[in-house]
ChimeraX commands (.cxc) that place a marker at each C-alpha (Angstrom):
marker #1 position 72.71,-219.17,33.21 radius 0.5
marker #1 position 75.36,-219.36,30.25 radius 0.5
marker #1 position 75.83,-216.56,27.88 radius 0.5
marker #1 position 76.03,-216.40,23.99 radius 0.5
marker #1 position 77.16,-219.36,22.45 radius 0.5
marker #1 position 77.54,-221.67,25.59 radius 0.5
marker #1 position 73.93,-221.44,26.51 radius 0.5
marker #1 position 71.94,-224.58,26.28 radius 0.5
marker #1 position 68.86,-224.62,24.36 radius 0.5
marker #1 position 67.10,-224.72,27.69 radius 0.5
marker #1 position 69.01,-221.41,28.75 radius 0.5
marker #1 position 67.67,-219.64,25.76 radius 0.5
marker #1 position 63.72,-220.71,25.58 radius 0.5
marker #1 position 63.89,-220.41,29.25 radius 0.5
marker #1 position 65.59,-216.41,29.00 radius 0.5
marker #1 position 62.99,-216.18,26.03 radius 0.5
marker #1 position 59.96,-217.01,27.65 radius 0.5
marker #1 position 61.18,-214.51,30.10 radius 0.5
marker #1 position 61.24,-211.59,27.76 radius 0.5
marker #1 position 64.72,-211.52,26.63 radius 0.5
marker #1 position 62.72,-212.68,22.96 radius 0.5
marker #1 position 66.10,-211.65,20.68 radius 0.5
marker #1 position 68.18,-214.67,22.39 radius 0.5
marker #1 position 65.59,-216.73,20.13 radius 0.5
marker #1 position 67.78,-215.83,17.29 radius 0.5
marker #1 position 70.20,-217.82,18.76 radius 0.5
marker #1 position 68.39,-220.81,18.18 radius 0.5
marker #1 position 67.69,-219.80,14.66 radius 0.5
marker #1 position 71.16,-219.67,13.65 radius 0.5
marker #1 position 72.15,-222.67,15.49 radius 0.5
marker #1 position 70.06,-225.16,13.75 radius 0.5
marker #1 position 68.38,-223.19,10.56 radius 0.5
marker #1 position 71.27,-224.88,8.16 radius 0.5
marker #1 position 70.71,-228.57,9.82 radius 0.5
marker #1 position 66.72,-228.31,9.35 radius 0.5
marker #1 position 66.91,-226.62,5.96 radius 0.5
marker #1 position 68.77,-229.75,4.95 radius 0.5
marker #1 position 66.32,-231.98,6.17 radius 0.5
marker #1 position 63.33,-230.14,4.71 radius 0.5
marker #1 position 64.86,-229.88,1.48 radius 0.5
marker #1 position 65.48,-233.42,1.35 radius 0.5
marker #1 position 61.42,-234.08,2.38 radius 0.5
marker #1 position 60.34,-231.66,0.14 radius 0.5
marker #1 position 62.72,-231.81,-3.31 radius 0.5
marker #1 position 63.10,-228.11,-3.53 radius 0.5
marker #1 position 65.11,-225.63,-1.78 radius 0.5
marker #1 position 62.80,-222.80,-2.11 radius 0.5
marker #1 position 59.40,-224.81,-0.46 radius 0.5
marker #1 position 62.06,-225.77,2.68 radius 0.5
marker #1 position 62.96,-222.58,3.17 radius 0.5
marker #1 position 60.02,-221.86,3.76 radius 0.5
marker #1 position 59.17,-224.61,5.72 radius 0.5
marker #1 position 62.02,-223.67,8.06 radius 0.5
marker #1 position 61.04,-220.20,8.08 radius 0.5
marker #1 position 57.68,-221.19,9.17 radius 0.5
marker #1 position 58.76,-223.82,12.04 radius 0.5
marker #1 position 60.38,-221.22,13.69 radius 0.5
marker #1 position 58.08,-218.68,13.92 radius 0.5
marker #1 position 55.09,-221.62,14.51 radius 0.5
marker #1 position 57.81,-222.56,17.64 radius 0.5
marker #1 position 58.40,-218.80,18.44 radius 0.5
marker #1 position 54.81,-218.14,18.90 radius 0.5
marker #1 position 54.08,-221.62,20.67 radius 0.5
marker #1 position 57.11,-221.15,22.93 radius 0.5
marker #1 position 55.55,-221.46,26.23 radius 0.5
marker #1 position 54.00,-224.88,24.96 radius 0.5
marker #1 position 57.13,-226.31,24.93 radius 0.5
marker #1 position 56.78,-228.38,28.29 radius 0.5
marker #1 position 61.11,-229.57,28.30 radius 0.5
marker #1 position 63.21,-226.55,27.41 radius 0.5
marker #1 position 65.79,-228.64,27.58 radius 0.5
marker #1 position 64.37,-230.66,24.10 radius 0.5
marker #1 position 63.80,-227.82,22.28 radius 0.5
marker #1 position 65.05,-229.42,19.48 radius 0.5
marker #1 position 63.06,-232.23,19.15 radius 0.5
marker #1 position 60.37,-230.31,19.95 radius 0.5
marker #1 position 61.62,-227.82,16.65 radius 0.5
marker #1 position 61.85,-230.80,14.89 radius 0.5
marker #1 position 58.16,-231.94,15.22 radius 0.5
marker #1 position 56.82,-228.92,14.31 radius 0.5
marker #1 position 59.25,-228.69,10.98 radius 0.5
marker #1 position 58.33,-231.95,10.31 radius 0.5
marker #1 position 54.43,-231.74,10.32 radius 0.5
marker #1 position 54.99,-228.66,8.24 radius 0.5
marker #1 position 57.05,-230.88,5.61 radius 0.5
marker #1 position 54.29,-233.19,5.40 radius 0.5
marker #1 position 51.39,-230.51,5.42 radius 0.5
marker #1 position 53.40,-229.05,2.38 radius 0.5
marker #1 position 53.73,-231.97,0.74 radius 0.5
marker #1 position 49.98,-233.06,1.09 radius 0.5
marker #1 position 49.16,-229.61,-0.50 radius 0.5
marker #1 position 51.52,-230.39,-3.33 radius 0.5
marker #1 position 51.53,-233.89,-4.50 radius 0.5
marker #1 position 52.76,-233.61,-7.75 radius 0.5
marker #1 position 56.23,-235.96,-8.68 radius 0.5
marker #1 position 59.10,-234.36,-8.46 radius 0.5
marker #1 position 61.30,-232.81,-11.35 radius 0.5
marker #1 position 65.06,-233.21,-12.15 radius 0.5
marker #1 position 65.10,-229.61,-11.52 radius 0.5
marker #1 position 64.27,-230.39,-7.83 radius 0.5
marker #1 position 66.77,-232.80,-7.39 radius 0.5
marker #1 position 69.27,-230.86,-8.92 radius 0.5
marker #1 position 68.20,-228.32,-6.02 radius 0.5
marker #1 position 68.51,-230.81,-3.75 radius 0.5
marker #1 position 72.14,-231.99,-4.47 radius 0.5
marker #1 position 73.36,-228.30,-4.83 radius 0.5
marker #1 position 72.60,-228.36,-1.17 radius 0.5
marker #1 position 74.22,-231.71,-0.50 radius 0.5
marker #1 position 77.36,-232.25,1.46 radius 0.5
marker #1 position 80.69,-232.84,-0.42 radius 0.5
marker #1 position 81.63,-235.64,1.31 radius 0.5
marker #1 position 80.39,-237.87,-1.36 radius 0.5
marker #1 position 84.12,-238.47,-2.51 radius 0.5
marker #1 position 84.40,-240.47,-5.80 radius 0.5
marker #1 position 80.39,-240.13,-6.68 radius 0.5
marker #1 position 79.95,-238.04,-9.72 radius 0.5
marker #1 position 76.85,-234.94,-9.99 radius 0.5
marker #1 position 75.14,-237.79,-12.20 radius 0.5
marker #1 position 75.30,-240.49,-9.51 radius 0.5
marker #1 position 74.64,-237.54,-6.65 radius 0.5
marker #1 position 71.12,-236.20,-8.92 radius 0.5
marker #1 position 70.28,-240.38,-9.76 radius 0.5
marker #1 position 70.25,-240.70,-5.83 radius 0.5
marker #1 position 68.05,-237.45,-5.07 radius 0.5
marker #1 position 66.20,-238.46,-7.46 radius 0.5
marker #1 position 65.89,-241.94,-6.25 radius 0.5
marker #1 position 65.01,-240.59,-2.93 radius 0.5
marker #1 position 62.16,-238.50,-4.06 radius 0.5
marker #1 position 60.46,-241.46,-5.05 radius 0.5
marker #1 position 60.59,-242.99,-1.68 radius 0.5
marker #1 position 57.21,-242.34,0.60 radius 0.5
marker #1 position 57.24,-239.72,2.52 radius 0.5
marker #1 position 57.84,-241.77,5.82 radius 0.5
marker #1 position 60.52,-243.90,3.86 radius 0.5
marker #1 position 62.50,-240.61,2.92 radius 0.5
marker #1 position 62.13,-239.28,6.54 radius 0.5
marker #1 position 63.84,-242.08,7.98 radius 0.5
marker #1 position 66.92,-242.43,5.56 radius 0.5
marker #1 position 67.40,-238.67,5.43 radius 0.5
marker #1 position 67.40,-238.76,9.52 radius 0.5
marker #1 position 69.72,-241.79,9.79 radius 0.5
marker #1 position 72.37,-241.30,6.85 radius 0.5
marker #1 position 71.86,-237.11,6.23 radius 0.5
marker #1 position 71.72,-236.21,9.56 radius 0.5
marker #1 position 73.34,-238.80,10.85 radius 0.5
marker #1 position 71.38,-239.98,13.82 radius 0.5
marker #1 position 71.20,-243.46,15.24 radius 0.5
marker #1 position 67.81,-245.67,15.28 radius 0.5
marker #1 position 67.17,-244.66,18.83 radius 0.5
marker #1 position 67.68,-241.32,18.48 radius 0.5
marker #1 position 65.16,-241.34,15.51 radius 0.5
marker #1 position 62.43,-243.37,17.34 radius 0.5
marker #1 position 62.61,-241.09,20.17 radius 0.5
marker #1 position 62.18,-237.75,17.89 radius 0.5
marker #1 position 59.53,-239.55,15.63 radius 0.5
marker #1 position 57.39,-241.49,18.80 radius 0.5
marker #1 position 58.00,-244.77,17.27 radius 0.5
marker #1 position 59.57,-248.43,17.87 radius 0.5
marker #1 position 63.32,-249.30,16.27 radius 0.5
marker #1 position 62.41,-252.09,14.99 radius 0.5
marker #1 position 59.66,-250.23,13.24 radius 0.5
marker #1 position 62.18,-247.92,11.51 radius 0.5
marker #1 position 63.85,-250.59,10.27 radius 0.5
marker #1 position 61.11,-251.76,8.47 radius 0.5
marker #1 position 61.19,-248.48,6.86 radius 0.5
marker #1 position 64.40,-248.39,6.15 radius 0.5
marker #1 position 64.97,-252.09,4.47 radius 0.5
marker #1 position 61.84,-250.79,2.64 radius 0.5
marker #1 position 63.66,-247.65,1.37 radius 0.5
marker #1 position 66.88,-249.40,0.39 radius 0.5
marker #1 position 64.97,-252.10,-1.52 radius 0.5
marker #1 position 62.87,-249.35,-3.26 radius 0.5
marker #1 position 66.18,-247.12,-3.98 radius 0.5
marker #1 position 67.92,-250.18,-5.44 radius 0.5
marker #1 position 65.25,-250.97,-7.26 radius 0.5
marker #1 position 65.53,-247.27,-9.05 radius 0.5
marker #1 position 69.71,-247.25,-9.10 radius 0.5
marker #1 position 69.56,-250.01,-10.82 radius 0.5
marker #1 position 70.21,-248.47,-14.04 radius 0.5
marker #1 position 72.70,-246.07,-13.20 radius 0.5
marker #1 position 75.25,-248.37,-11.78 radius 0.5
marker link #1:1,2 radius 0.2
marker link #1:2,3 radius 0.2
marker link #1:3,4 radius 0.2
marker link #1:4,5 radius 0.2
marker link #1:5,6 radius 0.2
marker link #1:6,7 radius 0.2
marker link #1:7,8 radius 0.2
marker link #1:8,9 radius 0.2
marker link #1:9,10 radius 0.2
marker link #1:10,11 radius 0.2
marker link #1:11,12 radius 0.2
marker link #1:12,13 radius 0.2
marker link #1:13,14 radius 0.2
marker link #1:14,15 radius 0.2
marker link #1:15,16 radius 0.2
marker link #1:16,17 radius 0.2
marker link #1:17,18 radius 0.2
marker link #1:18,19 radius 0.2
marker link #1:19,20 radius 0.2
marker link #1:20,21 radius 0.2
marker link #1:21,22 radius 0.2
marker link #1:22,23 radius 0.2
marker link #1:23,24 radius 0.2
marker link #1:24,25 radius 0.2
marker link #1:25,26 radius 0.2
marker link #1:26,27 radius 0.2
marker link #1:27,28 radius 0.2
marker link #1:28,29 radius 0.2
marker link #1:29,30 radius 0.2
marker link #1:30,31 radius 0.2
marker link #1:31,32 radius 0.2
marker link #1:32,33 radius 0.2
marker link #1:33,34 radius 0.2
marker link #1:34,35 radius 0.2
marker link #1:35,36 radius 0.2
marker link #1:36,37 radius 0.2
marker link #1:37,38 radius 0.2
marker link #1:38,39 radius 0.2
marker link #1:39,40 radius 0.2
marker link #1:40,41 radius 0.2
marker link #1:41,42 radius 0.2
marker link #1:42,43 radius 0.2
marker link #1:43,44 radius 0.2
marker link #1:44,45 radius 0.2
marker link #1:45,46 radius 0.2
marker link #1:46,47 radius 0.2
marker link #1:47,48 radius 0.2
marker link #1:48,49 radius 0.2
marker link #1:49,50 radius 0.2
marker link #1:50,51 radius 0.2
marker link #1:51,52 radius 0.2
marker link #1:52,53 radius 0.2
marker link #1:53,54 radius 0.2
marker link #1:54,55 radius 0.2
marker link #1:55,56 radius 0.2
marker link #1:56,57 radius 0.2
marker link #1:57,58 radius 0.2
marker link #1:58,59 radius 0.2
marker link #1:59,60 radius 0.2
marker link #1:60,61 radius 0.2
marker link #1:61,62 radius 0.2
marker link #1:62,63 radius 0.2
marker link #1:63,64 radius 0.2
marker link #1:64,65 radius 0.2
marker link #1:65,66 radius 0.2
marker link #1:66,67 radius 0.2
marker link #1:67,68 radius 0.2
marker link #1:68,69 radius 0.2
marker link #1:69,70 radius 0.2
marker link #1:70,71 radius 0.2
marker link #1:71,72 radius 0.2
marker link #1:72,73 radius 0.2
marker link #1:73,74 radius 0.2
marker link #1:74,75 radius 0.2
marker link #1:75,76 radius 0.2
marker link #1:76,77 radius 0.2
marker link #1:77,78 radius 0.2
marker link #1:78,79 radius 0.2
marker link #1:79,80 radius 0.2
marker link #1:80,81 radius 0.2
marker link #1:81,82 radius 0.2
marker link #1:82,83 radius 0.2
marker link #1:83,84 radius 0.2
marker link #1:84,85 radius 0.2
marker link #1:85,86 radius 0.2
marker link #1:86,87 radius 0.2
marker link #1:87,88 radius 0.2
marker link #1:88,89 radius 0.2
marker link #1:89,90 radius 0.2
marker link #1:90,91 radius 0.2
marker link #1:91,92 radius 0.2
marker link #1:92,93 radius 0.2
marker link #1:93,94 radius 0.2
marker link #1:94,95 radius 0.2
marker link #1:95,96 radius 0.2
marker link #1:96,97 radius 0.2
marker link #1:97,98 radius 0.2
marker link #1:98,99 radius 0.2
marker link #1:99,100 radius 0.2
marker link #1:100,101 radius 0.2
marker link #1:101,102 radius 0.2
marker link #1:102,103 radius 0.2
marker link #1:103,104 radius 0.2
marker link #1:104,105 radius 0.2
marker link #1:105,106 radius 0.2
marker link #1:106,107 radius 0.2
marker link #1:107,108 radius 0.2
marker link #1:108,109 radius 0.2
marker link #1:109,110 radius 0.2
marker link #1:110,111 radius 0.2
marker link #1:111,112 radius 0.2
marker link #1:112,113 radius 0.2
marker link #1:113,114 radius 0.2
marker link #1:114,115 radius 0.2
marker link #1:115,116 radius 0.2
marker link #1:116,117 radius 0.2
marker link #1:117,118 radius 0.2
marker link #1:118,119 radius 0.2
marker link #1:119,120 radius 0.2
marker link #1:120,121 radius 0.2
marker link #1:121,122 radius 0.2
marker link #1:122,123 radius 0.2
marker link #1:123,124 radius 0.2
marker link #1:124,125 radius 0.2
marker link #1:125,126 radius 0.2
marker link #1:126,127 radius 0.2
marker link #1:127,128 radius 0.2
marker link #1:128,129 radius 0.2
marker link #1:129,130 radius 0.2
marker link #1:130,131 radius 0.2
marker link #1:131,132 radius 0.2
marker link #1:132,133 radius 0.2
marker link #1:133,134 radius 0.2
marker link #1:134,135 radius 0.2
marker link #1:135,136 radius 0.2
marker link #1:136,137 radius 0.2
marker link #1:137,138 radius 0.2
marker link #1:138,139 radius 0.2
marker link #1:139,140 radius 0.2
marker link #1:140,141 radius 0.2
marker link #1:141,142 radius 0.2
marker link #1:142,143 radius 0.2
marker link #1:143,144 radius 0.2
marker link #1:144,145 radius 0.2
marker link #1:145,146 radius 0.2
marker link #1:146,147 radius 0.2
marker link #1:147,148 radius 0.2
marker link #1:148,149 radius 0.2
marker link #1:149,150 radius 0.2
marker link #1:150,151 radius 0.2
marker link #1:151,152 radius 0.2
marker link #1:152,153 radius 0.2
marker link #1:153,154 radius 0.2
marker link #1:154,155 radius 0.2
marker link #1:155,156 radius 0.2
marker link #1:156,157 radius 0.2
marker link #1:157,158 radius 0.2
marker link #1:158,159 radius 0.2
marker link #1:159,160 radius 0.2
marker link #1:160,161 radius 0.2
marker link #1:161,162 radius 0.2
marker link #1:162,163 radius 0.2
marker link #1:163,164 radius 0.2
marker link #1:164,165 radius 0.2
marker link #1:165,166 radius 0.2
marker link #1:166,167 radius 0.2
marker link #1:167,168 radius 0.2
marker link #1:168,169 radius 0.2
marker link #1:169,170 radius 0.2
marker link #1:170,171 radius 0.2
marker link #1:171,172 radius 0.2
marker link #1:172,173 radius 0.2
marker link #1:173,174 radius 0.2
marker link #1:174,175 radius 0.2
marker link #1:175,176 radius 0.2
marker link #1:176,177 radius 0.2
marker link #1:177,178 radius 0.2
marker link #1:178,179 radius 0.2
marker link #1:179,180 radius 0.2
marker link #1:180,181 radius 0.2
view
């Protein structure tokens, strides 16, 4: 088995579930940041994913031994955090403010180039106003940068069925940019 940074995500829930439990806080650090992003982008405000990702990972901690492929510990992570976004967002269905997309794009990635904070908070806020499913889907495939099969496989659906989702989201989000181009 690898040590400290070289061990697979296997090595570690396996060496967990063995009672080495503190090698769990390897997987903590390794994909907090990622996840946080993600929930933040499902949920409009830094502080709810936070907790959200705070809460995954002890739900996953304490569910360890259910997780049947050691090897997919991630997109077994991932399911949990994401039925925890949309539990949090059932409890709380009220619209989203500027103030949480302004909370949102302080956590966004500089890459953005030539877009300007007004542009950056007209697209959060754009994307709060996309379905839940909708938002999922474009934060998975342009955030986190996965392909269509990689997203189907995490989210136990069809490609062509994310598509869908997606040509609805970009229609929807052009339909709210509109005004700000």
């Amino acid at each position: 088995m690898r040590s400290g940074s070289q061990a697979t995500d296997g090595d570690i829930v396996r060496a967990v579930l063995a009672g080495d439990r503190e090698r769990y806080a390897q997987l903590v650090e390794r994909y907090r940041d990622r996840y946080a992003r993600y929930a933040t982008r499902m949920l409009g405000s830094v502080d709810a994913a936070e907790d959200a990702v705070q809460d995954a990972f002890v739900r996953a901690y304490d569910q360890l031994a259910q997780c049947k492929e050691p090897d997919k510990f991630v997109g077994w992570f991932f399911l949990i955090l994401r039925n925890r976004c949309f539990a949090e967002r059932r409890r709380n269905r009220t619209s989203a403010s500027l103030e949480a997309a302004n909370g949102v794009a302080a956590v966004d990635r500089s890459d953005g180039g030539a877009e300007t904070a007004e542009q950056r908070r007209a697209l959060q806020l754009a994307l709060l106003g996309l379905t839940p499913d909708q938002r999922e889907v474009f934060v998975l495939k342009h955030v986190e940068g996965l392909s269509y099969s990689e997203i189907a496989e995490r989210l136990s659906t069809s490609v062509p069925s994310l598509k869908m989702r997606m040509h609805r989201a970009y229609d929807k989000l052009r339909e709210q940019l509109r005004d700000h181009t």
